[in-house]
N, C-alpha and C positions, 0 to 999 in steps of 0.2 A: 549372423546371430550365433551363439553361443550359448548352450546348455549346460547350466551348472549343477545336479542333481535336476528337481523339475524348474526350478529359475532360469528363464530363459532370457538372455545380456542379450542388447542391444548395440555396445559396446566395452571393448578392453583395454584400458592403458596402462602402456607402460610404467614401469617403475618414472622412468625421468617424466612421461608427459603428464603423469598427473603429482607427481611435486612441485612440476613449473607450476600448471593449475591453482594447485592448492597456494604458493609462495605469492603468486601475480592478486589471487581472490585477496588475502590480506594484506598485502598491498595497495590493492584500489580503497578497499573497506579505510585501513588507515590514512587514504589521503581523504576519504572522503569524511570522515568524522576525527580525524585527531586534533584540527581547532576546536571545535564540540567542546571535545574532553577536556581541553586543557580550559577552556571557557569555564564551563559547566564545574571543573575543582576550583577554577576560583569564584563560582556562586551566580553566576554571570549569566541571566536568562537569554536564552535564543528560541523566536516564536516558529523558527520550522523544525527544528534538529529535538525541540523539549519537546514538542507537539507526537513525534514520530516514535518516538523512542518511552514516553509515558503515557500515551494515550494507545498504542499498539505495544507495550510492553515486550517489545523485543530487546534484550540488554545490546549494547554495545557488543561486549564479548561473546555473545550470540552468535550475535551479525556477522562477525571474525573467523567464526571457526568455519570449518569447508568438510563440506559433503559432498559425493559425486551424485547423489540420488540413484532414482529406483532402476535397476537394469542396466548399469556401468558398473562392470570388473576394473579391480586393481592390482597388475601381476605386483608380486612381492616377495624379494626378498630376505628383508627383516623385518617380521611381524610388530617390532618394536617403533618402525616410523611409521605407521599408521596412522592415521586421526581417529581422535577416542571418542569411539563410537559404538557402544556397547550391541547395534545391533548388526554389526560387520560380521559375517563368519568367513572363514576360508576355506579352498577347498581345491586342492591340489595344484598352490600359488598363485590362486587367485582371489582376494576380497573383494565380498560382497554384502549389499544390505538381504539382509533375509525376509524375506516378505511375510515368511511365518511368523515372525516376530511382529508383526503391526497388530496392533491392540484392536480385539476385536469391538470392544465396548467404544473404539473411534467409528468404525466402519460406517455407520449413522449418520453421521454427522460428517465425518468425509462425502458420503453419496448428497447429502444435502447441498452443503459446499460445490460441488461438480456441476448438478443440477441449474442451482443459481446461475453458476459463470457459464453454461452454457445457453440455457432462457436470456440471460444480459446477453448476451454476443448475438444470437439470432436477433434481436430489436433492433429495429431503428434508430438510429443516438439523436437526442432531443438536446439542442443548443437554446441557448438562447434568456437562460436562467441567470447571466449575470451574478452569480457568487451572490446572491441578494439572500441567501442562506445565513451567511454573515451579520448580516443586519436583522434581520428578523430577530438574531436571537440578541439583540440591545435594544431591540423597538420598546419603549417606553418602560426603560427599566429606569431603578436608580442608579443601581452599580450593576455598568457590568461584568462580564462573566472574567477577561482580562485587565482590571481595572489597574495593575501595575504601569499601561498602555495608556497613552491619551488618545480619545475620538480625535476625526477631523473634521466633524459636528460638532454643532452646539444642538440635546437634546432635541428642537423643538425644530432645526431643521432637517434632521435624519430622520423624526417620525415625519415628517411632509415627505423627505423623499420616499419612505418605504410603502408611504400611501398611495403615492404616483404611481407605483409599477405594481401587476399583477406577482404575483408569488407564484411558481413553478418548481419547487421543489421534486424532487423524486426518491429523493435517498433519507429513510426513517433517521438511520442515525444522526444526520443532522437536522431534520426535523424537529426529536426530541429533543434540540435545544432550544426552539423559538420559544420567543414569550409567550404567555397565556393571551395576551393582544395580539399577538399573530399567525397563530396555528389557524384560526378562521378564513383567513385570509387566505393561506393555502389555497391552489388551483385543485391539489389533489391530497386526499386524507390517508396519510398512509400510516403503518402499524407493522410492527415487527412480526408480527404471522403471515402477513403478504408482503414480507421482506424480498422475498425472492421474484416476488412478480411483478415489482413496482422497480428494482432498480434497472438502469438502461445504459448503455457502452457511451455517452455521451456524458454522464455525469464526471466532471472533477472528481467528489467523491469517490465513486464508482472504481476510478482506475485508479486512484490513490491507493481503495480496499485490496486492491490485486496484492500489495505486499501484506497485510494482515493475515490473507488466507494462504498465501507461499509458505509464510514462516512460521504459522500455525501447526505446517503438516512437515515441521524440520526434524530428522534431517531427511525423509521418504523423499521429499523434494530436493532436488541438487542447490549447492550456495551458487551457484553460476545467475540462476533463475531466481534465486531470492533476493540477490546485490541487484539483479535487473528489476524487477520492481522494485527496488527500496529507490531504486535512483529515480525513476518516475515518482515516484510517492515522494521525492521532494522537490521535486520539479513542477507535481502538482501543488504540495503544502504551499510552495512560497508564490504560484501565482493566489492559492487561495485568502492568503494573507494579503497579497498586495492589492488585492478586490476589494478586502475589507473595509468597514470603517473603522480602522486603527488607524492611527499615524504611527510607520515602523518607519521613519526617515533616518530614526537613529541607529537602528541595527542596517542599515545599506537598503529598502526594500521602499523604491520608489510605490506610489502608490499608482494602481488605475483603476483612475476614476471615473467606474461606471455610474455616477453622476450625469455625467458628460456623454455627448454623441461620441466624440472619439475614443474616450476610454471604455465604452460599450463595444466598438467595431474593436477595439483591442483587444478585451476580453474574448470576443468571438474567436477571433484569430487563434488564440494561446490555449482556446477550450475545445480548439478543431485541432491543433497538435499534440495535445496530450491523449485526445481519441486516436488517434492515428496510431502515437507510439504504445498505448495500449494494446493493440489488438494482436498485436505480434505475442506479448509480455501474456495474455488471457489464452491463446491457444496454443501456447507450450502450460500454461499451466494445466488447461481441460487435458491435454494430453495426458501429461503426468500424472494426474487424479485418475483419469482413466483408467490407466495402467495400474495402478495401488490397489482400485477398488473392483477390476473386472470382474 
């Protein structure tokens, strides 16, 4: 450890190891969304990459730019290649983020944030909800909410199936989609004030949010940890789409049809690997909130 005035680094790289860093992060970022883009200017809807990017409002060029996060030095020789970072300072050739600099009026709402991801991670993860999340929120509507999108229903067998199966939701924000015909139905009644006590390390959702709240707290949080949940979060989005009842056979996004006994044990499977790959992704971030907010 390294003492920069009272800032105490965790660690310091060099000038070459964190340009490789920075050069390799946009790198992946652009192989990971430069179809997207070039999609997306020619008008061209995609339901995981639009889903990700205007429902968490993280731009593209966001995503690109590269931060070391909180308590990583940057030896440097010209102040000039640095990433623009207004809360960088330096200090006797080393950059760093200055922790003085973190708005106090976040400081709230950071420890809120921490708290959450730390309550989710002590719980037990509850499988077994089948993305029926999806469906709840076209249970007996007219149009639904993607109607650009065809069902793989017809109306009147998707409200029979929604009626089959118990409802187990855990996570408000997709709650607040279901229809006013299915919020009853719900196992459990949840509300954005017991936001935090209702969500569980097993929800889709759940581990999806792990990139909303990384890039929320950008750049205190390193871009390392935040392309790491973004990459989960679309690994979540597209199984939560292919659970759906959309038909996305046109964009590549075979469907599993938790309909069916086998596409039920499928979704198990895919809803037990994306917990797994979360919980690495949630205790670097507890970490780093940690540290922001001591």
């Amino acid at each position: 450890m390294i003492t920069q005035s009272h800032i105490t680094l965790q660690q310091v790289l060099t000038e070459q190891e964190w340009q490789i860093r920075k050069t390799n992060h946009e790198q992946r970022v652009d192989k990971l969304i430069g179809d997207y883009l070039k999609a997306r200017s020619a008008h061209k809807k995609q339901p995981v990459m639009d889903f990700l990017f205007e429902y968490y409002a993280f731009r593209p060029s966001a995503l690109r730019r590269w931060s070391p996060g909180l308590e990583v030095g940057l030896e440097v020789s010209d102040p000039n290649q640095l990433p623009e970072l207004s809360e960088l300072v330096m200090e006797d050739g080393v950059a760093f983020l200055n922790q003085d600099l973190f708005p106090e009026k976040r400081i709230k709402s950071t420890r809120w944030i921490l708290e959450m991801l730390q309550n989710t991670q002590n719980k037990k993860p509850m499988f077994g909800c089948f993305g029926m999340h999806e469906w709840a929120m076209v249970y007996k509507v007219d149009k639904p909410r993607h109607d650009q999108v065809p069902l793989r229903m017809e109306p009147k067998e998707l409200a029979e199936f929604v009626e089959s199966r118990t409802l187990v939701c855990t996570h408000f924000d997709a709650y607040r989609f279901f229809t006013p015909e299915a919020v009853p139905m719900n196992k459990f009644e949840l509300s954005r004030q017991d936001f935090a006590n209702t969500e569980q390390p097993g929800c889709i959702h759940s581990n999806m949010d792990l990139y909303k709240w990384a890039h929320k707290l950008y750049p205190w949080i390193g871009s390392d940890l935040i392309l790491e949940a973004f990459e989960l979060a679309c690994e979540a989005r597209t199984i939560d789409m292919m659970a759906s009842p959309y038909d996305l056979t046109d964009h590549g996004l075979e469907p599993i049809k938790i309909e069916t006994e086998s596409g039920r044990i499928e979704y198990l499977k895919v809803q037990e690997s994306i917990f797994e790959k979360g919980k690495p992704v949630r205790e670097s971030l507890i970490n780093a909130l940690s540290s922001l907010v001591i």
